[in-house]
C-alpha positions in Angstrom: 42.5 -7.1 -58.0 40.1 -9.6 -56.2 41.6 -13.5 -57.1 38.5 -14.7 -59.6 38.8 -17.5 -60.6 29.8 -34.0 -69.3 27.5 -35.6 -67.5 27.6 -39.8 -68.2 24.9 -41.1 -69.9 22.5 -42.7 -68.1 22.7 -46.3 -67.7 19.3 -48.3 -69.3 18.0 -51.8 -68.2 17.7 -54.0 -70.8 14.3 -54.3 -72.3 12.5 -56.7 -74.5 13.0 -55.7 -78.2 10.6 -58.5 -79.4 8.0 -57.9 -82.2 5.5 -58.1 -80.1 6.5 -55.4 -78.3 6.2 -53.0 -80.6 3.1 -50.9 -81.7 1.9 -50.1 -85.1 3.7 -46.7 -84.7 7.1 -48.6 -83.7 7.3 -47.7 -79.9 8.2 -50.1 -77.0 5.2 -50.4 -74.6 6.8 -52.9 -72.1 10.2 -51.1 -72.0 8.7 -47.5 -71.7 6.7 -48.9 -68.8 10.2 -50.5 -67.5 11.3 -47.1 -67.9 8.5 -45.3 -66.2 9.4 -48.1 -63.4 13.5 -47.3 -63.0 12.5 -43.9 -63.3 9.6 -43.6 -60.5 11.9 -45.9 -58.1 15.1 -43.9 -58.9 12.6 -40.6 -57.5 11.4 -42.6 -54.3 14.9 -42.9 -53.6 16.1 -39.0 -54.0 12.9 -38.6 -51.7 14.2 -40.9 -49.2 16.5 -37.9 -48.0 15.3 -35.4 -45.3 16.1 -31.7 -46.0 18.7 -31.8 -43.9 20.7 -34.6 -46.4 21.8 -36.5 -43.7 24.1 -39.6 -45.0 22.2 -43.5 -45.8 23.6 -46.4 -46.5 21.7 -48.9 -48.9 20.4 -50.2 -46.2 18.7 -47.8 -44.7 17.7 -46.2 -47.9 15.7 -50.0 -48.8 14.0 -49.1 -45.7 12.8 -46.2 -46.6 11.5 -47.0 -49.6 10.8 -50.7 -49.2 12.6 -51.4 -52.4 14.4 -54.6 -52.8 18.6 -54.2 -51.5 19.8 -55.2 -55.1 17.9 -52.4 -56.9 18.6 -49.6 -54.6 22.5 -50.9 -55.2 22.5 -50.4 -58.4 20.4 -47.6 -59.0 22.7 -45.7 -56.4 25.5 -46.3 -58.5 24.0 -45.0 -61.0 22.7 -41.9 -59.6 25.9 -41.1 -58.0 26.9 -41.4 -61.5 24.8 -38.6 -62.4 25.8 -36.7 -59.6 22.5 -37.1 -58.3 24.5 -38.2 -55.5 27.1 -38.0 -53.2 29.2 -41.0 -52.3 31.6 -41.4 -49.0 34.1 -44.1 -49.1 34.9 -43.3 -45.6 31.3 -44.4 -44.3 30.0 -46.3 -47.2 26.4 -44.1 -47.2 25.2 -41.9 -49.9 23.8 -38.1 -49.4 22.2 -36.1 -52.5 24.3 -34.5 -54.8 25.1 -31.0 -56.9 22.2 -32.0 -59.6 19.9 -33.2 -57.0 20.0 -29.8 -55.2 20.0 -28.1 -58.5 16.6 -29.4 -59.3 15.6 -28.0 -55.7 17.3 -24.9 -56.4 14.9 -25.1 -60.1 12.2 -25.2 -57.8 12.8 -22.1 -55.8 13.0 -20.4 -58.9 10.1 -18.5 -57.8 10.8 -17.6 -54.5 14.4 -15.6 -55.5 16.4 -15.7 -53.0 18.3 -12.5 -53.9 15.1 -10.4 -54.0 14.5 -11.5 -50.4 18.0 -11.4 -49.3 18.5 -7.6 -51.6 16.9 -5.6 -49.2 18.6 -6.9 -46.3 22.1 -6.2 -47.6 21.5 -3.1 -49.0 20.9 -2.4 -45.4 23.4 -3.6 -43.9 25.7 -2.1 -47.1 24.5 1.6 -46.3 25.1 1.1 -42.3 28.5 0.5 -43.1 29.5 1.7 -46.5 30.9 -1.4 -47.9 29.5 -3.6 -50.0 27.8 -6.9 -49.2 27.8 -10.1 -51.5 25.6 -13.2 -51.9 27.5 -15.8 -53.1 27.2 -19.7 -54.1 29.5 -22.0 -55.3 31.1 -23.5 -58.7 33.7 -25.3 -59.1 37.0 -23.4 -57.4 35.0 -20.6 -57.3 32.4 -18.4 -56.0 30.1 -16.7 -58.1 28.6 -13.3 -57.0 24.8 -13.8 -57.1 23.8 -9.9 -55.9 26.1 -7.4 -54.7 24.8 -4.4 -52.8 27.0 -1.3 -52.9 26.2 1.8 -50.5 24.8 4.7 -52.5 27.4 7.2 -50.5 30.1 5.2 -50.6 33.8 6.4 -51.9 35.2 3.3 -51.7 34.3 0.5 -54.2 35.8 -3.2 -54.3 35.8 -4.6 -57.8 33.0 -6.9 -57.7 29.9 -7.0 -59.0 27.2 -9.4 -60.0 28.5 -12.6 -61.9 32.5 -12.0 -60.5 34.1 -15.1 -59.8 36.0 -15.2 -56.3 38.1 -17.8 -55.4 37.1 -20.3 -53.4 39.6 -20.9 -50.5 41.0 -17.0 -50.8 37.9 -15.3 -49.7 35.9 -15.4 -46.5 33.0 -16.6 -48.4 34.4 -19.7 -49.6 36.0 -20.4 -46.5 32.7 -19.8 -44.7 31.4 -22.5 -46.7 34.2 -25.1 -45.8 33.4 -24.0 -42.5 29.4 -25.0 -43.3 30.3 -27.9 -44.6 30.0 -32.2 -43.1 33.0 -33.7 -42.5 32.6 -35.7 -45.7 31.7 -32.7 -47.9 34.9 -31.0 -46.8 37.4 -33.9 -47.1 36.0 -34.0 -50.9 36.6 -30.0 -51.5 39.9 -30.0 -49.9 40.7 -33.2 -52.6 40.1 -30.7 -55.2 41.5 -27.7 -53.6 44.5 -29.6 -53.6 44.5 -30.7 -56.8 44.0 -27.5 -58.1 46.0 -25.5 -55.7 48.7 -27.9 -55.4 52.1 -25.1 -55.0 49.9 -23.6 -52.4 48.5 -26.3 -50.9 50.4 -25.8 -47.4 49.9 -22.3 -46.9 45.8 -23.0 -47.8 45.7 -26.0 -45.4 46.5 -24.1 -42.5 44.4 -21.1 -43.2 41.5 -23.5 -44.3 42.0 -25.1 -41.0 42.2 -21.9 -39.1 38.9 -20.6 -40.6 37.1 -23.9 -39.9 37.5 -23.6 -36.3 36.6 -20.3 -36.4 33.2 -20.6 -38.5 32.3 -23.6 -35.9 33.0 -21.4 -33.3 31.4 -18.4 -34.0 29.5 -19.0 -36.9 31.4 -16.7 -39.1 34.7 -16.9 -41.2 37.2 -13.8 -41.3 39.7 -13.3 -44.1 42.5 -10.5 -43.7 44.1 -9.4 -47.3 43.9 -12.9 -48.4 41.7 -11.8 -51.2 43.1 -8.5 -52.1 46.3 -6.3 -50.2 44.4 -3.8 -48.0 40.5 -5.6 -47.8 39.6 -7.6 -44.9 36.3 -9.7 -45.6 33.7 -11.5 -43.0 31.2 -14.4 -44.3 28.1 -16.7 -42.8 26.7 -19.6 -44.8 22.8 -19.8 -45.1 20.7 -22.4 -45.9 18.1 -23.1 -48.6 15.2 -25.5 -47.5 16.4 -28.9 -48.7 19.7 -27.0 -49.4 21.9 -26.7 -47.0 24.6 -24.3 -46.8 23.9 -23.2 -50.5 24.7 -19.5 -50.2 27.0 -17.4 -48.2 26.5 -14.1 -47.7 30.1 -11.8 -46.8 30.9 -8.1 -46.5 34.6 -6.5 -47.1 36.5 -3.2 -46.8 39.5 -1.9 -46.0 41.4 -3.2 -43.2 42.1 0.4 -41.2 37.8 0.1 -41.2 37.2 -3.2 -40.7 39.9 -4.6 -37.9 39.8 -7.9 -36.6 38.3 -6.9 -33.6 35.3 -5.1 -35.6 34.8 -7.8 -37.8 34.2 -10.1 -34.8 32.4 -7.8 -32.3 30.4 -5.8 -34.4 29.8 -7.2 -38.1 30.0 -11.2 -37.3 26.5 -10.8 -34.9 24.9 -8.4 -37.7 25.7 -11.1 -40.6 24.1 -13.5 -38.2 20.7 -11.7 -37.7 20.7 -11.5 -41.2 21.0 -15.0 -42.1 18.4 -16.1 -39.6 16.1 -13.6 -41.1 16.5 -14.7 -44.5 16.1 -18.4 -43.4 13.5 -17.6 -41.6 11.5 -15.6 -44.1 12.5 -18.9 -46.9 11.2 -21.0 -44.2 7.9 -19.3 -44.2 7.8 -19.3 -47.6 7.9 -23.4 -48.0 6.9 -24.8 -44.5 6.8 -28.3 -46.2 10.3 -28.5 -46.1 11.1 -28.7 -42.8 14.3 -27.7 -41.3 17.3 -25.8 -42.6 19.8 -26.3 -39.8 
């Protein structure tokens, strides 16, 4: 068998609870327009980030917004709080966060990524009878957001839409690590270690192995570290805004899908595919500039 595997509340200013605050129907004018304020400064500041989520500092993010030092500070805090952002101790700067892109994911909820990516895999799933996954991430885990099987195919892995692959067993996951900044994957392996910790050694050094291979081709290969028998391959794709949000990965059985094949022949097709489908998404919202 494939290995499957409360938000704080948000922090108020303090606002004027005075009688003569207060309306005839008991709400706050001045504090729902202090509200309106933290609210519309705590956007400008998401919106300070390019879609390529480069890391800012305070600093630069006052900048960008022309909002006073102390405010951005502690509405920073805050948001990373919220998971609005990302925090790195290392460099001190900030980057958006899981519910940041999940309100950009909310927004693409019209152009579905799976039914543009569907046709693409099914294609490549019927050239090579096996089947072909888009994945994402959660938690420990990747979650199988489309799954094309081909139609003539005798062989069948276990997964299907909504299976829940672990993240630093299969080529997906590690094609993701392999996507990831610096600072993104110093975080993931903290919690792959945590939650791996009696294989934490043996993971490190095929985490490792699979980085330098997605940075130097592009693509991560797995062999039977999912399941005995099935060799996988994997490329990360970016979203607009998103980067590296899905991966898409193909596996079969290892006497069909060597090493050597996976490298030569099905790493450059799972390449074409991901600059089509980020080509076709970029099309789709040219306002958001860049993906890679």
């Amino acid at each position: 068998m494939p290995r499957t595997a409360k938000l704080p509340a948000p922090v108020q200013e303090k606002q004027s609870a005075g009688p003569s605050a207060r309306s005839r129907a008991g709400t706050k004018p001045d504090a729902d327009a202090g509200q309106v304020r933290v609210l519309a400064r705590g956007l400008f500041i998401l919106r300070a980030f390019t879609p390529r989520n480069d890391w800012l500092s305070n600093q630069e993010i006052a900048a960008k917004t022309s909002l006073p030092r102390p405010t951005v500070s502690r509405l920073t805090t805050n948001l990373t709080g919220l998971g609005y952002l990302s925090y790195s101790t290392a460099s001190r700067k900030y980057r958006l966060g899981t519910s940041a892109l999940a309100l950009g994911f909310s927004a693409l909820a019209n152009i579905d990524i799976r039914v543009l990516a569907r046709p693409l895999l099914q294609r490549l799933a019927d050239q090579e009878d096996a089947p072909v996954v888009l994945a994402s991430r959660d938690g420990m885990a990747m979650v199988c957001n489309e799954v094309c099987h081909s139609s003539k195919s005798i062989f069948t892995l276990r997964v299907n839409v909504g299976s829940r692959l672990v993240l630093p067993y299969s080529a997906m996951g590690l094609a993701l690590l392999g996507a990831m900044t610096p600072e993104e994957r110093d975080e993931a392996l903290r919690l792959i270690n945590r939650s791996f910790r009696k294989n934490w050694g043996e993971l490190q050094k095929l985490i490792h192995a699979s980085v330098e291979q997605y940075q130097r081709c592009g693509f991560c290969t797995t062999l039977e570290t999912l399941e005995s028998g099935i060799n996988g391959i994997a490329v990360a794709v970016d979203t607009p805004g998103a980067p590296h949000s899905f991966t898409i990965g193909l596996a079969g059985p290892s006497f069909r899908f060597p090493v050597a094949r996976l490298e030569s022949d099905l790493g450059p097709k799972l390449l074409a595919i991901r600059r089509d489908l980020e080509a076709r998404l970029a099309e789709l919202l040219p306002g958001a500039g860049e993906t890679r």
